[in-house]
N, CA, C and O atoms as a Maestro MAE file, in Angstrom:
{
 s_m_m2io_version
 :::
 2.0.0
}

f_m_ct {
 s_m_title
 :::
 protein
 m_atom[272] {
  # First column is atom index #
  i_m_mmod_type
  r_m_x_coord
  r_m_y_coord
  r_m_z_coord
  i_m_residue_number
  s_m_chain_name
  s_m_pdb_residue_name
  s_m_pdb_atom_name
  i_m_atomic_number
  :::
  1 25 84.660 137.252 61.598 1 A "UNK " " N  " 7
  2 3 85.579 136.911 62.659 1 A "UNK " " CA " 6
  3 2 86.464 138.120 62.913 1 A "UNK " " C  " 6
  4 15 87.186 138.565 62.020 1 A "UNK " " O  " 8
  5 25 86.410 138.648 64.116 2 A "UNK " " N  " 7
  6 3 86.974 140.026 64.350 2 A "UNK " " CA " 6
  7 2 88.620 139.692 64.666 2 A "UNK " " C  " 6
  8 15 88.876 138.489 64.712 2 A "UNK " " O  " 8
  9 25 89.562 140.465 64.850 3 A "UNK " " N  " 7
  10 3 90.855 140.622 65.090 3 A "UNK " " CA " 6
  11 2 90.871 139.659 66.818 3 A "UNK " " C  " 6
  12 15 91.796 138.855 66.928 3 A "UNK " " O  " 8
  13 25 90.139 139.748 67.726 4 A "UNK " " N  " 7
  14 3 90.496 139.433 68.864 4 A "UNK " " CA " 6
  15 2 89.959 137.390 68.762 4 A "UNK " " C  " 6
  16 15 90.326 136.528 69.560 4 A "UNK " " O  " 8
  17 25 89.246 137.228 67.803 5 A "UNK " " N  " 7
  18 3 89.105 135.780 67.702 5 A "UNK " " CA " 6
  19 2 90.008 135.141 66.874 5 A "UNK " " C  " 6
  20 15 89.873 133.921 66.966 5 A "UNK " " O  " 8
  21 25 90.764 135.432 66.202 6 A "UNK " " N  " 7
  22 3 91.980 135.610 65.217 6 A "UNK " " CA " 6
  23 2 92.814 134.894 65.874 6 A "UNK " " C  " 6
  24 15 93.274 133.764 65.716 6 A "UNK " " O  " 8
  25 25 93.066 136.432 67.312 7 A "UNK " " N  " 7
  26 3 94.446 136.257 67.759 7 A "UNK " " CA " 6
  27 2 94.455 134.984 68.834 7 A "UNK " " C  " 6
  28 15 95.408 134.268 69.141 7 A "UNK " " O  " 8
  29 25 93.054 134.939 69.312 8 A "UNK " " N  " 7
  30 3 92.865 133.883 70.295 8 A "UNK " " CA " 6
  31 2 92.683 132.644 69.458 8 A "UNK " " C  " 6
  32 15 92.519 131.729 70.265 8 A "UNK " " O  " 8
  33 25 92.645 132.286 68.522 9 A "UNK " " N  " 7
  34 3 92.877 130.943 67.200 9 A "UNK " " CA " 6
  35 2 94.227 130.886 67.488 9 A "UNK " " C  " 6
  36 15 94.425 129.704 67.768 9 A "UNK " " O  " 8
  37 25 95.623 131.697 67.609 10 A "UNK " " N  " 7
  38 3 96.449 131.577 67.159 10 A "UNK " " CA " 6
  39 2 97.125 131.229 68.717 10 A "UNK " " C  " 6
  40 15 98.211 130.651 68.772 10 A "UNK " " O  " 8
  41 25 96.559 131.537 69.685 11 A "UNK " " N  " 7
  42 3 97.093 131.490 71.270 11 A "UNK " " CA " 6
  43 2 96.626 130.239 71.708 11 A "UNK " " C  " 6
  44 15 97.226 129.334 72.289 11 A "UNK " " O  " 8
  45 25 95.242 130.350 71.269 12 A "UNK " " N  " 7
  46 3 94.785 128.665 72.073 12 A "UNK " " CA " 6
  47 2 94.829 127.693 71.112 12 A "UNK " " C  " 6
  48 15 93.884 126.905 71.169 12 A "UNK " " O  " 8
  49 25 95.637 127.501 70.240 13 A "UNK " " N  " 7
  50 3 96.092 126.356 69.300 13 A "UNK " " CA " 6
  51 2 97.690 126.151 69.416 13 A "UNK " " C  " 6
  52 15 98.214 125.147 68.934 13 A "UNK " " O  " 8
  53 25 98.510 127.238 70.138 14 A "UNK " " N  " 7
  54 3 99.625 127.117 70.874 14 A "UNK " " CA " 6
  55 2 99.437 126.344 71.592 14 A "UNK " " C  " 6
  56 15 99.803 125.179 71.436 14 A "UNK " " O  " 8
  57 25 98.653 126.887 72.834 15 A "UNK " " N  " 7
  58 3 98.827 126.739 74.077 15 A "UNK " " CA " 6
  59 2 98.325 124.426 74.043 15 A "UNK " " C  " 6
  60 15 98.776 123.442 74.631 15 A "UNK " " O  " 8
  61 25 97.150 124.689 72.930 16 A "UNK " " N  " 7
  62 3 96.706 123.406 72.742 16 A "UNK " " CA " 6
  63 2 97.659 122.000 72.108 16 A "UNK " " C  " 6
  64 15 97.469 120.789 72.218 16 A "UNK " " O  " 8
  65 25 98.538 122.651 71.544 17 A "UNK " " N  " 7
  66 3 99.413 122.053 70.810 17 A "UNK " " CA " 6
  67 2 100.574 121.471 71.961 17 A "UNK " " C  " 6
  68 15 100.887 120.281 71.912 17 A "UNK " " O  " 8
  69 25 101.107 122.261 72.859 18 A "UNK " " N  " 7
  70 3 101.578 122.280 74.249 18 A "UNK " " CA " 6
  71 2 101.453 120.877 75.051 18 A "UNK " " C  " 6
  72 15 102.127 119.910 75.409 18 A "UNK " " O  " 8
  73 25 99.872 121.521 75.105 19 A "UNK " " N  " 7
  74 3 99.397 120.378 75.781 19 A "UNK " " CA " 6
  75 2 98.924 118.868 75.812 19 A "UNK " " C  " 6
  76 15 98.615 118.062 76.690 19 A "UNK " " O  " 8
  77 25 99.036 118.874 74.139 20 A "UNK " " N  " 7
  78 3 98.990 117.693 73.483 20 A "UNK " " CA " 6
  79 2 100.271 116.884 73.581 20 A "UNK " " C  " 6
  80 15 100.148 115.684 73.827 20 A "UNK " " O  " 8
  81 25 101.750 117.503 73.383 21 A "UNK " " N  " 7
  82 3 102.878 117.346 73.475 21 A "UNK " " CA " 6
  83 2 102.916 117.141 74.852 21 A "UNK " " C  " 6
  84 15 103.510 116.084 75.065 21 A "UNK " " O  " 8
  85 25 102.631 117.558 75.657 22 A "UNK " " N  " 7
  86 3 103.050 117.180 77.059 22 A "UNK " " CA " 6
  87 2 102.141 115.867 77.621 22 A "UNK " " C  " 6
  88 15 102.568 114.889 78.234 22 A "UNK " " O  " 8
  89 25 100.565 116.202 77.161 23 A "UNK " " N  " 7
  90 3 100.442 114.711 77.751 23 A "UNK " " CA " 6
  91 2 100.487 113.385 77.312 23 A "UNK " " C  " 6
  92 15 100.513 112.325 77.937 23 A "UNK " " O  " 8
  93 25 100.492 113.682 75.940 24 A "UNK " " N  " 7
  94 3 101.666 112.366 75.484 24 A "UNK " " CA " 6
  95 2 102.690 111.992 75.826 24 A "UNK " " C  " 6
  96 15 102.866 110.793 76.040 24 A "UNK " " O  " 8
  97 25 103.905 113.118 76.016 25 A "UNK " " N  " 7
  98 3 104.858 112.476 77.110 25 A "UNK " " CA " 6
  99 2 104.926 112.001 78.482 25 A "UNK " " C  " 6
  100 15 105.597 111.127 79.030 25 A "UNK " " O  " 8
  101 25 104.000 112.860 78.903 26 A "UNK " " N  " 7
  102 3 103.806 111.969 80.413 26 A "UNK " " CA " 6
  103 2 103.100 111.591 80.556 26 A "UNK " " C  " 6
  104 15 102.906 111.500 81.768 26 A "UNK " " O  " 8
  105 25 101.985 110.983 79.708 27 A "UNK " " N  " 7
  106 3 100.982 110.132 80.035 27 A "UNK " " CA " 6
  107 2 99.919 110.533 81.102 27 A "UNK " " C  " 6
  108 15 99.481 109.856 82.031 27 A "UNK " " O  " 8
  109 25 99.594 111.913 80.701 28 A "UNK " " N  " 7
  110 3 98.797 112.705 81.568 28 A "UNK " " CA " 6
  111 2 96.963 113.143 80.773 28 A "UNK " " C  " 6
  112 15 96.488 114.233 80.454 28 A "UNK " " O  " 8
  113 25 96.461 111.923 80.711 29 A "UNK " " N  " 7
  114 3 95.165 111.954 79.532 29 A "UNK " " CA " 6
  115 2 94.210 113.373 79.850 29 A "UNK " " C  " 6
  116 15 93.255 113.645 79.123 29 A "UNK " " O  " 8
  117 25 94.571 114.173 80.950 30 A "UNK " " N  " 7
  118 3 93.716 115.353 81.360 30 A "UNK " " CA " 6
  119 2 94.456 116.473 80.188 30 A "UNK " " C  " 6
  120 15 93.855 116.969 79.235 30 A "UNK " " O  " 8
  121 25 95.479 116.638 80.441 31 A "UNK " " N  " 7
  122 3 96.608 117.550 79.925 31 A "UNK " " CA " 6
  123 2 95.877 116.787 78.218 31 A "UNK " " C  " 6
  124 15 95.090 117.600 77.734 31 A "UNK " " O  " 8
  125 25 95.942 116.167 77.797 32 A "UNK " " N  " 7
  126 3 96.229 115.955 76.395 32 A "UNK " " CA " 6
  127 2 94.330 115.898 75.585 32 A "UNK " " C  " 6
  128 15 94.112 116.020 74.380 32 A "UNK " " O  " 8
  129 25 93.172 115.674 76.745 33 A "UNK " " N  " 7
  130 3 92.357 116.091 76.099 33 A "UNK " " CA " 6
  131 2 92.192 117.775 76.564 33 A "UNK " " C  " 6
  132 15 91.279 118.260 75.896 33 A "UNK " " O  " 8
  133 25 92.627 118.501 77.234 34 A "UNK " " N  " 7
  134 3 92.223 119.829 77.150 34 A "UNK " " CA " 6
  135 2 93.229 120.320 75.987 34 A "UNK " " C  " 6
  136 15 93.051 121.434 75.495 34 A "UNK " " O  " 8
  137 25 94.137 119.612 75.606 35 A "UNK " " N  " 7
  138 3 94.853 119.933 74.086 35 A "UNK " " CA " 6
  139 2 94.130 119.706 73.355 35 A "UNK " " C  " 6
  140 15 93.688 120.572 72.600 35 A "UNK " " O  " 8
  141 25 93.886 118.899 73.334 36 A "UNK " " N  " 7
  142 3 92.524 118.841 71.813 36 A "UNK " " CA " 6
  143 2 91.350 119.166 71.561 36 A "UNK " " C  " 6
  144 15 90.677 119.123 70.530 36 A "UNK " " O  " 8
  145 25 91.163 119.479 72.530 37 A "UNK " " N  " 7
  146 3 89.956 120.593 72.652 37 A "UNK " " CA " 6
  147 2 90.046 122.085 72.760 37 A "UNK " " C  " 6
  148 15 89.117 122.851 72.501 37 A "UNK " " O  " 8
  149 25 91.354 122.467 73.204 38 A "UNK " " N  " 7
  150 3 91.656 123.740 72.445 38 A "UNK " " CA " 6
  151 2 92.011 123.849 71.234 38 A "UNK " " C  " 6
  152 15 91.814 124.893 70.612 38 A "UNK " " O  " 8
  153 25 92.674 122.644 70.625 39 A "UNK " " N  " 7
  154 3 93.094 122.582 69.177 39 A "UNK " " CA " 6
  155 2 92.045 122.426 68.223 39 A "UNK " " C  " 6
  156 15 92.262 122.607 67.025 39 A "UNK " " O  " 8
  157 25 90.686 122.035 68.755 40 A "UNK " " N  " 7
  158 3 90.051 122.011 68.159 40 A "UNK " " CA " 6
  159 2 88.861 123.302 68.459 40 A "UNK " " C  " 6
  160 15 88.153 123.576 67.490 40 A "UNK " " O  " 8
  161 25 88.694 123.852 69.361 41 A "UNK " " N  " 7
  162 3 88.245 124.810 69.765 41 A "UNK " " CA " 6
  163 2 87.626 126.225 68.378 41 A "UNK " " C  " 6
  164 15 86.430 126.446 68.186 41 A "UNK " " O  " 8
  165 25 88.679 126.911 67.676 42 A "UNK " " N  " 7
  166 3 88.544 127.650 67.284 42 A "UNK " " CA " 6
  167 2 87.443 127.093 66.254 42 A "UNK " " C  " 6
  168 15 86.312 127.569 66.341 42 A "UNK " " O  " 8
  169 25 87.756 125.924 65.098 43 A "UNK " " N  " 7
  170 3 86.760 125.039 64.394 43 A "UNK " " CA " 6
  171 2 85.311 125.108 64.794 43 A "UNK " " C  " 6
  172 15 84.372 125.118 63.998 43 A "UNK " " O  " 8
  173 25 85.208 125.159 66.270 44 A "UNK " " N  " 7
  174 3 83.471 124.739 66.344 44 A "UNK " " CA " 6
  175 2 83.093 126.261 66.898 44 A "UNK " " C  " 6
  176 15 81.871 126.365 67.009 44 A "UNK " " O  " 8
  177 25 83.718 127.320 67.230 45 A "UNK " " N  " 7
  178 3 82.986 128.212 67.979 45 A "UNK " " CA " 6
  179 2 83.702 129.653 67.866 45 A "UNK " " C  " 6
  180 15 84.448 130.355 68.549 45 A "UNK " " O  " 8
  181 25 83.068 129.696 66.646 46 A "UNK " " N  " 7
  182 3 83.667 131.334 66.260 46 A "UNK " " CA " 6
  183 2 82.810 132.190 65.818 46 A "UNK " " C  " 6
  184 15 83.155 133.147 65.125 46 A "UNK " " O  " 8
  185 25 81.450 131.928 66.200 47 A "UNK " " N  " 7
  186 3 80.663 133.447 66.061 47 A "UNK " " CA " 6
  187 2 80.508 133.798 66.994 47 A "UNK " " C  " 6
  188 15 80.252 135.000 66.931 47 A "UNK " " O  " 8
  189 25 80.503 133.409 68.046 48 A "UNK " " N  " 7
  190 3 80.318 134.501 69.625 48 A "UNK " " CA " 6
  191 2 81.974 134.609 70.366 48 A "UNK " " C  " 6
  192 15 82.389 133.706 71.092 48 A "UNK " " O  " 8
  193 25 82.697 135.700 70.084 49 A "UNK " " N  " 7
  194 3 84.165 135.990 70.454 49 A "UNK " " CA " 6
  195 2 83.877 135.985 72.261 49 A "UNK " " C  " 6
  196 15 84.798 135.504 72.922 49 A "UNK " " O  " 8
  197 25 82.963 136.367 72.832 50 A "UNK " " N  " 7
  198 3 83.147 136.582 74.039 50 A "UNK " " CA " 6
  199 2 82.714 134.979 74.691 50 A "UNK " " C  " 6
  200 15 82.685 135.008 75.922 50 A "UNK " " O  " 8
  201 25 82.500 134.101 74.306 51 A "UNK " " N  " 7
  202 3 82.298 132.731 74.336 51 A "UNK " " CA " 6
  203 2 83.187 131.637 74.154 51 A "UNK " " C  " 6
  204 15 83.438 130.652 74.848 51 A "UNK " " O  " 8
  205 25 83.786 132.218 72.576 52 A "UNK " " N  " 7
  206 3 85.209 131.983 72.848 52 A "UNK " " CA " 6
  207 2 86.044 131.263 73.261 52 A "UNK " " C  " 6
  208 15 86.398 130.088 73.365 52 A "UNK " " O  " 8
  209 25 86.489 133.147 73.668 53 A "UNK " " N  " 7
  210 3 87.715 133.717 74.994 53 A "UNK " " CA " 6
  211 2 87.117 132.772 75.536 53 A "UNK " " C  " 6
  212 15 87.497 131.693 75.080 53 A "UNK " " O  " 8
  213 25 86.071 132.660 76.585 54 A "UNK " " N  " 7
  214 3 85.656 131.789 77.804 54 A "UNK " " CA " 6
  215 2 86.052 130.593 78.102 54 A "UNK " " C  " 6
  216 15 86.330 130.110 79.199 54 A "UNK " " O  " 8
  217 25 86.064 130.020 76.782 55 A "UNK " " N  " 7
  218 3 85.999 128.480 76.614 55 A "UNK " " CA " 6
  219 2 87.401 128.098 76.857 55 A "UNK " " C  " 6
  220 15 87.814 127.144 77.516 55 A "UNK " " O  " 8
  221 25 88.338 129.361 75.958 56 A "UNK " " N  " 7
  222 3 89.582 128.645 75.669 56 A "UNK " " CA " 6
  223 2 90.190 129.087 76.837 56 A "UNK " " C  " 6
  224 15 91.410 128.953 76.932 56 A "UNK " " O  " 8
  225 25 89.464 129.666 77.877 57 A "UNK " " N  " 7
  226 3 90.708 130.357 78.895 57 A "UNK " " CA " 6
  227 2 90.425 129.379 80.130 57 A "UNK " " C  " 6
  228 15 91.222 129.281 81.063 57 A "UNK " " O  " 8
  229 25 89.031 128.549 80.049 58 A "UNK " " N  " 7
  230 3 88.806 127.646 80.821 58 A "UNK " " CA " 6
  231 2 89.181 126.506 80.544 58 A "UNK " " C  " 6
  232 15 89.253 125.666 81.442 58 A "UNK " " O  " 8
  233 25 89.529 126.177 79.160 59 A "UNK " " N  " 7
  234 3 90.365 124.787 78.588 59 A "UNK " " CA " 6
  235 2 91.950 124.947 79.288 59 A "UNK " " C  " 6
  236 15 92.406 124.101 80.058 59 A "UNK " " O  " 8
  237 25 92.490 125.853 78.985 60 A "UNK " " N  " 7
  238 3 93.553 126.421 79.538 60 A "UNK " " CA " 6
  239 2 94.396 126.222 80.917 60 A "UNK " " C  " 6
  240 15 95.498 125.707 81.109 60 A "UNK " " O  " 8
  241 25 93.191 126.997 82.058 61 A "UNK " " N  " 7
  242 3 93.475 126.719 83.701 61 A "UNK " " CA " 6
  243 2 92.915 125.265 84.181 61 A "UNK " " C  " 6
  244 15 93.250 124.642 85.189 61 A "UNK " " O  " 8
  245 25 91.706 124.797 82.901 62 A "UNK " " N  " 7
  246 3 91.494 123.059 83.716 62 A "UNK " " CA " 6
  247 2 92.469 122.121 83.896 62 A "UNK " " C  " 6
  248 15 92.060 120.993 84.170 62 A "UNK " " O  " 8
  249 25 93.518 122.265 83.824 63 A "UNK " " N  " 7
  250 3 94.420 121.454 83.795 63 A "UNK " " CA " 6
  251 2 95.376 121.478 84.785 63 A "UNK " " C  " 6
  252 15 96.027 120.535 85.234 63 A "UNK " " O  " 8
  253 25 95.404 122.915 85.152 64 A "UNK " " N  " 7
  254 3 95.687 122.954 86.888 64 A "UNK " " CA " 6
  255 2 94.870 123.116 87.518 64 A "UNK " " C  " 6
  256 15 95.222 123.643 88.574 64 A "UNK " " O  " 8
  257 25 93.535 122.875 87.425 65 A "UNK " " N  " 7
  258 3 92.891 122.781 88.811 65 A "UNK " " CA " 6
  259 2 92.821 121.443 89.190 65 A "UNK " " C  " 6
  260 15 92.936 120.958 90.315 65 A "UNK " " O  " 8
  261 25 92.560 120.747 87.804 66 A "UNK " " N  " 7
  262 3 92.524 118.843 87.989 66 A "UNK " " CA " 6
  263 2 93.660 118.241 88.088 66 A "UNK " " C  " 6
  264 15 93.621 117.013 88.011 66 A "UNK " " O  " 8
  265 25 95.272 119.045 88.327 67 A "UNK " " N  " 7
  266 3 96.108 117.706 88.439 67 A "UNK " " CA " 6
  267 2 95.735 117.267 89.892 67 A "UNK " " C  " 6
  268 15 95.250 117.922 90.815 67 A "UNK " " O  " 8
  269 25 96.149 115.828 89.802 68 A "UNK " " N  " 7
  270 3 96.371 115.024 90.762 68 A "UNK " " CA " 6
  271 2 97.918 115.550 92.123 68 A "UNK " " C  " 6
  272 15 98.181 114.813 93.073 68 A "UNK " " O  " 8
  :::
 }
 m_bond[271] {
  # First column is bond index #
  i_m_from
  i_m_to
  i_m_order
  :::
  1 1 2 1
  2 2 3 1
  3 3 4 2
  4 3 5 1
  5 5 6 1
  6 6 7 1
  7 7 8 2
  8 7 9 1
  9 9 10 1
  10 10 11 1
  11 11 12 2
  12 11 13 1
  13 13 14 1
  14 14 15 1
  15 15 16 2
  16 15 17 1
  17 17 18 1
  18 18 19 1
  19 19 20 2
  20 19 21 1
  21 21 22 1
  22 22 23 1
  23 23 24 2
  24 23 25 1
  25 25 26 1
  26 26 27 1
  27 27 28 2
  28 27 29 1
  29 29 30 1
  30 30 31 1
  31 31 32 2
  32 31 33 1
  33 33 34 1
  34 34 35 1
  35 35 36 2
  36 35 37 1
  37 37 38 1
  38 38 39 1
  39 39 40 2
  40 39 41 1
  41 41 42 1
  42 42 43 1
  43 43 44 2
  44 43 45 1
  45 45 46 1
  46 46 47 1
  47 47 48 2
  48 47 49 1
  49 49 50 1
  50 50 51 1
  51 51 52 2
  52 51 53 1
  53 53 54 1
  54 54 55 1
  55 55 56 2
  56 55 57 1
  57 57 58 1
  58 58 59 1
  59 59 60 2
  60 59 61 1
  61 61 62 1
  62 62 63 1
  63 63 64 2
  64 63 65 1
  65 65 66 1
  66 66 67 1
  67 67 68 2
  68 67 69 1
  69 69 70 1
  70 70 71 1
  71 71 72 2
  72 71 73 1
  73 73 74 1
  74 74 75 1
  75 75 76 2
  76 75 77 1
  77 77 78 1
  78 78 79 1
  79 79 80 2
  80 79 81 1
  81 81 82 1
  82 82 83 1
  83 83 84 2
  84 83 85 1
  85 85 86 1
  86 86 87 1
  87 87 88 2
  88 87 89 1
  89 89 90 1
  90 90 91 1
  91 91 92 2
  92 91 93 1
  93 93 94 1
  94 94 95 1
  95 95 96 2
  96 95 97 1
  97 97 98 1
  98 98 99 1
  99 99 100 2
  100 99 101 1
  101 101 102 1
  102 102 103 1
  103 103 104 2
  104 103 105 1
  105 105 106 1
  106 106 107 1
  107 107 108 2
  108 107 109 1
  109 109 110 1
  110 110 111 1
  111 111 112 2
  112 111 113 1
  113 113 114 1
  114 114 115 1
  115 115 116 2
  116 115 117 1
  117 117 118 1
  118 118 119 1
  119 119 120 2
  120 119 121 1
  121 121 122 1
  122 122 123 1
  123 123 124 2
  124 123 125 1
  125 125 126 1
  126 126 127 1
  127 127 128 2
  128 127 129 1
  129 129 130 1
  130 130 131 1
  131 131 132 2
  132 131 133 1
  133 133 134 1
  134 134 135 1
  135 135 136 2
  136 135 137 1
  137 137 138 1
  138 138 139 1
  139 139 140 2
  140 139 141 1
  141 141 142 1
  142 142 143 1
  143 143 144 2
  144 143 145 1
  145 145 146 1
  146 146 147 1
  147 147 148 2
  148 147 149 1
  149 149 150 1
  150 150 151 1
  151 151 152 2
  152 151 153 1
  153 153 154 1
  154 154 155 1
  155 155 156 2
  156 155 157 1
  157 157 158 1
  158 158 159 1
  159 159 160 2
  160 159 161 1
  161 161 162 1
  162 162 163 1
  163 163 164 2
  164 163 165 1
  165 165 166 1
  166 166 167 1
  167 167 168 2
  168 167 169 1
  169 169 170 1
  170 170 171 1
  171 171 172 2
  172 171 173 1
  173 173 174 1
  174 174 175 1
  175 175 176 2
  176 175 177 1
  177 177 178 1
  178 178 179 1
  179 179 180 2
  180 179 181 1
  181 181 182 1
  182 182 183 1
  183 183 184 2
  184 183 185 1
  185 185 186 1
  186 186 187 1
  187 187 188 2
  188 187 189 1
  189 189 190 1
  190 190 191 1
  191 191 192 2
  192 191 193 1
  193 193 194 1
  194 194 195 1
  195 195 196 2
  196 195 197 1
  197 197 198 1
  198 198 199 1
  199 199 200 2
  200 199 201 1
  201 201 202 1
  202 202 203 1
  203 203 204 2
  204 203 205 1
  205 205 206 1
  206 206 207 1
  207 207 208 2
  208 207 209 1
  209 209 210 1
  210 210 211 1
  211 211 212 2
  212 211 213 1
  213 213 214 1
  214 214 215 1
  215 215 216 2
  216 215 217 1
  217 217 218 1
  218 218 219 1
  219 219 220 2
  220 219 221 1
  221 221 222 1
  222 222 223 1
  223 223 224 2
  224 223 225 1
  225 225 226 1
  226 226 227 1
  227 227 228 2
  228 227 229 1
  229 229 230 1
  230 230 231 1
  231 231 232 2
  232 231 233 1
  233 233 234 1
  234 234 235 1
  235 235 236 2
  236 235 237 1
  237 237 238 1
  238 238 239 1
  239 239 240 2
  240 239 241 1
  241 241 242 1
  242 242 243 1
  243 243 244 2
  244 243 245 1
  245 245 246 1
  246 246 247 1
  247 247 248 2
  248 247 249 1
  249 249 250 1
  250 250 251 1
  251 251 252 2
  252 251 253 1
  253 253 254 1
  254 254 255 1
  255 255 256 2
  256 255 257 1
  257 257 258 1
  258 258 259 1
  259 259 260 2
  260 259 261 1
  261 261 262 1
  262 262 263 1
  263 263 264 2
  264 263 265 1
  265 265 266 1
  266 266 267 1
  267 267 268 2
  268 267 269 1
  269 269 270 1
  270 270 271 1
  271 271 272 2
  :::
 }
}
């Protein structure tokens, strides 16, 4: 696991954690499964870093492309 899958473990388990917290408070079930699927993200997919990045940067912006 190189330095740049590391740092992206440590960004998209922020960013996932966020989003777990937020859609529990507002009762926003989009927001709170793209939290847990970044939170869980790093766990299932860490031998291809450029796959990744991909995943977690698209877990990330799905959540503003799908609000209502």
């Amino acid at each position: 696991m190189g330095t740049a899958a590391i740092f992206g473990s440590i960004v998209f388990g922020a960013i996932g954690m966020g989003y777990i917290w937020s859609g529990k408070r507002h009762g926003k079930p989009m927001i709170l499964f793209a939290g847990i699927g970044l939170a869980i993200l790093s766990y299932l997919v860490f031998v291809n870093t450029p796959v990744f990045l991909g995943l977690g940067i698209a877990l990330s912006v799905l959540p503003f492309i799908l609000r209502n």
